[in-house]
Residue, then its C-alpha position, 0 to 999 in steps of 0.5 A: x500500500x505504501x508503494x502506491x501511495x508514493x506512485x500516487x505523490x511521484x504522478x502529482x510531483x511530475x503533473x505539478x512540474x510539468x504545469x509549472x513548465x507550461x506557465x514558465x512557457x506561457x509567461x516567458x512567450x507573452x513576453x516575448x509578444x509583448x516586446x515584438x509588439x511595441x518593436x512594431x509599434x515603434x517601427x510603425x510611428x518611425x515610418x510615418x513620422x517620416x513620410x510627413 
């Protein structure tokens, strides 16, 4: 009975790290959007401002 316990807590160690990994993925990628976006942004004022 122990041992299937501890396969039980192991199972929820490796879901909680891969959930952790996801979130880590999803923060680190809006981010980086994020910094494209504005780059773009920038670019864009930058382009304007210069055909007036």
């Amino acid at each position: 009975m122990w041992f299937a316990s501890h396969k039980e807590e192991v199972r929820r160690m490796i879901e909680i790290q891969s959930l952790i990994a996801t979130i880590y993925i999803l923060y680190y990628s809006l981010i980086g959007v994020t910094i494209i976006t504005f780059a773009l942004i920038i670019a864009l004022v930058v382009i304007i401002s210069k055909q007036k």
